[in-house]
N, C-alpha and C positions, 0 to 999 in steps of 0.2 A: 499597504495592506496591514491588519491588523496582526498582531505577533501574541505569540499562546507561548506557554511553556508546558513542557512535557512533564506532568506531573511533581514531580519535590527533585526533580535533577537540575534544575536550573537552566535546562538545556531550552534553549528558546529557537521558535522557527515560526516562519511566515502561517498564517491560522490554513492557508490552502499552499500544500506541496504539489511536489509534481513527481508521479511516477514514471519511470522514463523506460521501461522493461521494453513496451510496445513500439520504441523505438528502433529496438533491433530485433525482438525476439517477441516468440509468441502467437502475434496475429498477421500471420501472411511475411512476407519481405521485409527488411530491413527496410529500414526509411533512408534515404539517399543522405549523404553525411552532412553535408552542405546546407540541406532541408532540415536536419534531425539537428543540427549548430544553431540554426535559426529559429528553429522551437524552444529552446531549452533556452538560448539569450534574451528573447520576447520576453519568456514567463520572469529572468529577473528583471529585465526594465518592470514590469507590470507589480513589482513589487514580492516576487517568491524567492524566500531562501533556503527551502527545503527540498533538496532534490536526491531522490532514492534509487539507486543500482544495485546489482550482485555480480559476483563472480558471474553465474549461473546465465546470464541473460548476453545471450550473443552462443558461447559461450565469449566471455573477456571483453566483446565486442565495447558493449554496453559502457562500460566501465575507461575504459578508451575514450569513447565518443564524450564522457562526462569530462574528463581529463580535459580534454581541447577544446569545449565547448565553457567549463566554466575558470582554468586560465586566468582569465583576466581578472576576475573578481574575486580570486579563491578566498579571503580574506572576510568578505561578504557573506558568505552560506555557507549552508549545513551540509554535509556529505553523510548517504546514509547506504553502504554497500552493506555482502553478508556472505556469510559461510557457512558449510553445510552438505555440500554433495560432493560424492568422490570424482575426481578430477572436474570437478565445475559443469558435468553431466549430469541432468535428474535422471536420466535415464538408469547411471548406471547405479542410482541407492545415495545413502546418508553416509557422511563421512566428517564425524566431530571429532576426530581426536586431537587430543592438543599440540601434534605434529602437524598436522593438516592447517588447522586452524592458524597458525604460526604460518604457513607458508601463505596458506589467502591472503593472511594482513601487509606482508612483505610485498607480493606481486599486485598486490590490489592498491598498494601507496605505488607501488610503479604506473602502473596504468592511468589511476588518479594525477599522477603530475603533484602531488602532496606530501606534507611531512607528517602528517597523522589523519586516520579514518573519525569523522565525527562520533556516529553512529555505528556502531557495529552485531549485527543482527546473529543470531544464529536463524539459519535460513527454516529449518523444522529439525524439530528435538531428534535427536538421534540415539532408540533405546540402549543400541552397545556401548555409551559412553555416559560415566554418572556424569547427571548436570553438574554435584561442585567437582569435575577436574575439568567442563567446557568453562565454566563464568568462574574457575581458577586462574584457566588460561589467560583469561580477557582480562581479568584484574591485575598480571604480571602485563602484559600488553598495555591496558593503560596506566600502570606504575613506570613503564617505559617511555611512554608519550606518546606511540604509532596510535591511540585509539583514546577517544575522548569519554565516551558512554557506551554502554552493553544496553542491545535488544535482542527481544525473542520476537518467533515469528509464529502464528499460528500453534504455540506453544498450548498445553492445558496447566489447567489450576495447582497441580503436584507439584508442575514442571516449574515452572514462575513460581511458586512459594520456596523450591530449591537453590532456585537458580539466584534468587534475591537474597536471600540469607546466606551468601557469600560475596557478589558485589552486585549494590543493588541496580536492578533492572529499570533502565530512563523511560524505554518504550516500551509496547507490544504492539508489533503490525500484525495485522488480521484482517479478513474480508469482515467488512459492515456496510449495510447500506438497508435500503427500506424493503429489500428483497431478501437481505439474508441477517436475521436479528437473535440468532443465538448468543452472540457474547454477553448480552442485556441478563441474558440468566446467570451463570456463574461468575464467566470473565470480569464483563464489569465495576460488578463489586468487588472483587480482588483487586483490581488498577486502583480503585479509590480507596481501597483500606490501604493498599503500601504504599500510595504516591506516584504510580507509575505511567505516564503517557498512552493515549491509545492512539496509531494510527492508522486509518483504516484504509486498507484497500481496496481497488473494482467498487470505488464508491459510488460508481452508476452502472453497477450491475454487470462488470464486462459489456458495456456499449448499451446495455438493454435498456436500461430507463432513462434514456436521452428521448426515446421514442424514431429514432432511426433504423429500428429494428423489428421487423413482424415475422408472419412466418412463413412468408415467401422472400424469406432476404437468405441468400448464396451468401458462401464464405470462400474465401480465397484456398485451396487445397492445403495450405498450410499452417492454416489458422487454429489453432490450441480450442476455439469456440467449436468446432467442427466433431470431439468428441465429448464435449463437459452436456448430462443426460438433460439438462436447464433449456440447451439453445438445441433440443430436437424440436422439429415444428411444430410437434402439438403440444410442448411444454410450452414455447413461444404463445400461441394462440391462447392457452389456458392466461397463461400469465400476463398477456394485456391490459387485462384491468387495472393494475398498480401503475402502468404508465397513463392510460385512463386518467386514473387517480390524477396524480402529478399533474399533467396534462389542463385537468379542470383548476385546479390550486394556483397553476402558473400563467392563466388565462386573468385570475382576478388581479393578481400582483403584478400584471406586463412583463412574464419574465418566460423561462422556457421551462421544461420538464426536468432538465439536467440538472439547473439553478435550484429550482424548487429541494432533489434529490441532496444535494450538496448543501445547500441550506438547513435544512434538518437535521443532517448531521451535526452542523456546528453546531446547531442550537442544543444538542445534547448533554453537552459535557463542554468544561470551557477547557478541559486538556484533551480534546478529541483535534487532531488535526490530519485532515484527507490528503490523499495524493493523486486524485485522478490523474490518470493520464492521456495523452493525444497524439498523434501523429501534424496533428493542422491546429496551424494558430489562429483559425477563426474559432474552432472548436477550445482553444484554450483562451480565449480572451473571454467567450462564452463563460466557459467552466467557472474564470475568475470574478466574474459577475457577481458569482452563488456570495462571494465575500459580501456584497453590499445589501443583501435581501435579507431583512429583518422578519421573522416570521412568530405572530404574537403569539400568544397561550393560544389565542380561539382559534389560531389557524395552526399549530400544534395538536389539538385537540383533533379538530375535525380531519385532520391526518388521519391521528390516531383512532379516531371509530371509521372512517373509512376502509381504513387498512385492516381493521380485525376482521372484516368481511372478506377478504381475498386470502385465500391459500393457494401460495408461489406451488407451481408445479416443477419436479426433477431435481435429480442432486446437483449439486454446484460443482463437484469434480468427480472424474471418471474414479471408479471400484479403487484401482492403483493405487491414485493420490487421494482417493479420501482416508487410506488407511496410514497416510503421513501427517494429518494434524488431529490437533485437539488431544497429543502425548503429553 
């Protein structure tokens, strides 16, 4: 597969990552370990060396499963966990302080089976702590060797301008996809004035623009989709059209909806690198397709005026959590 580098860090990763959250956490049950080992090994034979964890996901679980799952190759890939909530609960709030932070990086190279975190995220800005004593933190952490590069996550434009004029920022993870295209306004253009990576997450929409999803599709009691105002059914039904969209695009090219969705993305920015993620490696042998689907200007274009006609219905996170990004 083709390899991208994350803006002026040097930090180089396979162009499609793999988010691995949905593994243990999130949407429904954990994926059986054995199953979730097999996923995550697939996507490196097939060429990915980008694979994303947090504290936060399981909790620990996650971060575990990455450990003994990549093992054998650790030498090979990119490791991209994060810190950010108190005791590794969102439930219970933000927690950057440089005490904290220090203890994630320690218990999270345990769990990793590793001598240093590649990537290391702050999971969402946390007002009680100034950014330069979080990416103070990170910069004695990677002057130490435990951490290789600082990310932010769903961070805003204040926040990333602070936080980089102290050590500079490799990444910014953030939801992008053809359903959710705010970053295009401010963000954006801030990654490309200082050099910094974007990588985007739920780049098919939290499952929506696969086209596996209408609005009579049930979620498992457990499922995170189950309260985000996006996947109530008549946001679903409103918002059809953009899989539509896709739909019709990946009919001309013999490809599927997903492909198309993932496709576009790259074509964006050649430091833009996704991380869908899967639970099934039929769906992730899919996803990685998106790498081989060249999509020209004309078919670019007619994206783009198709898309200006459809307005996505519902927020993307419940009231809670939309008041945790874009700080």
């Amino acid at each position: 597969m083709e390899k991208r580098k994350l803006g002026n860090s040097g930090l180089e990763v396979s162009a499609l990552g793999l988010g691995c959250m949905g593994l243990s956490f999130g949407y429904g049950p954990a994926t059986e370990k054995q199953a979730a080992i097999a996923v995550i090994r697939r996507a490196y034979e097939l060429g990915v060396t980008f694979f994303d964890s947090a504290e936060a996901y399981g909790p620990f679980e996650n971060e575990k499963l990455l450990g003994d799952a990549l093992a054998p190759f650790r030498e090979e890939v990119v490791i991209a966990t994060k810190f950010g909530f108190k005791d590794a609960r969102t439930a219970n709030g933000l927690d950057s302080s440089p005490a904290r932070i220090r203890v994630v990086a320690d218990e999270a190279l345990t769990r990793l089976r590793t001598d240093r975190i590649d990537l290391f995220y702050q999971h969402r800005v946390d007002p009680n702590v100034p950014m330069e004593d979080v990416a103070g933190t990170v910069k004695d952490l990677i002057a130490e060797g435990k951490v290789k590069h600082f990310g932010m996550s769903e961070a805003g434009v204040e926040s990333i301008r602070n936080a980089h004029a102290v050590q500079p920022v490799a990444a910014l993870q953030s939801e992008y996809s053809l359903w959710w295209r705010e970053p295009e306004k401010e963000i954006m253009p801030l990654l490309e004035e200082l050099g910094i990576g974007f990588v985007p997450f739920s780049p098919l929409g939290k499952g929506f623009l696969t086209g596996a999803i209408n609005e009579n599709t049930k979620f498992e009691g457990t499922d995170f989709r189950n309260i985000v105002p996006r996947f109530s059914p008549e946001a679903r039904k409103a918002n059809q059209a953009m899989v539509d969209l896709l739909g019709n695009i990946a009919q001309q090219k013999d490809a599927t909806p997903a492909q198309i969705a993932l496709a576009w993305l790259l074509a964006q920015k050649p430091w833009i690198a996704p991380i869908p993620g899967t639970t099934k490696i039929h769906r992730l042998e899919e996803n990685l397709g998106a790498a081989n689907i060249e999509l020209t200007q004309e078919d670019l274009d007619a994206i783009e005026s198709a898309a200006a006609l459809i307005t996505i219905e519902g927020e993307r996170y419940p009231a809670q959590m939309q008041k945790m990004v874009g700080k």
